[in-house]
C-alpha positions in Angstrom: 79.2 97.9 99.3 79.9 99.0 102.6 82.2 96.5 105.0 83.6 96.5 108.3 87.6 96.1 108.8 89.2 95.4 111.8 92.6 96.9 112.0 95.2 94.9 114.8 98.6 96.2 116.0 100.9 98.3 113.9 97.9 98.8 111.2 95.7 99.9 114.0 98.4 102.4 115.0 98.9 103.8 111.8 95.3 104.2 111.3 94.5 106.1 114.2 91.4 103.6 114.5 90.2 100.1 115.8 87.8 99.7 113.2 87.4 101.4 109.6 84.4 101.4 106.6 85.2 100.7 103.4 83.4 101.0 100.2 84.3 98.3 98.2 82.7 96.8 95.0 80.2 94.4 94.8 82.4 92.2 93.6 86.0 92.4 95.4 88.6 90.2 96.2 91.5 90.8 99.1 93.6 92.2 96.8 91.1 95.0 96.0 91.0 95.7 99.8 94.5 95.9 99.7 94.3 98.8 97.5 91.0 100.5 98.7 92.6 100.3 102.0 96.0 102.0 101.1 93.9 104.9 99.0 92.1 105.4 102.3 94.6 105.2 104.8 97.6 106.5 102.9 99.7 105.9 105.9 99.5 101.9 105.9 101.1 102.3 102.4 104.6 101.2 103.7 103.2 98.2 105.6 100.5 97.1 103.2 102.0 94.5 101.0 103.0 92.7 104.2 99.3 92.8 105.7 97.9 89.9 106.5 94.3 89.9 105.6 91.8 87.2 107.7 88.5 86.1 106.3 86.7 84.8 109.7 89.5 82.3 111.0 91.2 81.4 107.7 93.7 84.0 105.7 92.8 84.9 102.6 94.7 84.6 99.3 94.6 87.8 97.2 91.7 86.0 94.8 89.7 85.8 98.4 86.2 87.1 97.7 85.8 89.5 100.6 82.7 91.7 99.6 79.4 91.0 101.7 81.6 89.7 104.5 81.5 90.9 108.1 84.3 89.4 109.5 87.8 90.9 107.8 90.7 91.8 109.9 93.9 92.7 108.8 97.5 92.7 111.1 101.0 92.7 110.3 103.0 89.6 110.1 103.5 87.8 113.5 106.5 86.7 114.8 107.9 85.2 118.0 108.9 82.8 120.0 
């Protein structure tokens, strides 16, 4: 199934892009994003256990059922002040 990620900050910057389409079972959870994202964009691999992964305005666990859905985002840990 074909879904829409939007990348933010350091995991936009590594990925060279805004946006990205993955192909991701019919059936996935965040945690299988996690890994279809680090196969596609090798270059998030030192960053991606520490990616935060958003399901509309709520973060998801790694059991998060993310197929079908259009609005995933992921972004590094925030911190500040």
């Amino acid at each position: 199934m074909k879904t829409v990620l939007k990348l933010f900050a350091r995991a936009r910057d590594l990925a060279g892009a805004a946006t990205l389409e993955l192909d991701l079972p019919d059936v996935a959870s965040a945690a299988d994003l996690r890994v279809v994202l680090g196969e596609r964009v090798p270059a998030l691999q030192p960053i991606l256990s520490s990616l935060l992964i958003a399901v509309g305005n709520d973060y998801a666990s790694p059991s998060t059922t993310v197929a079908g859905r259009t609005d995933l985002a992921v972004f590094p840990p925030v911190s500040g002040g």
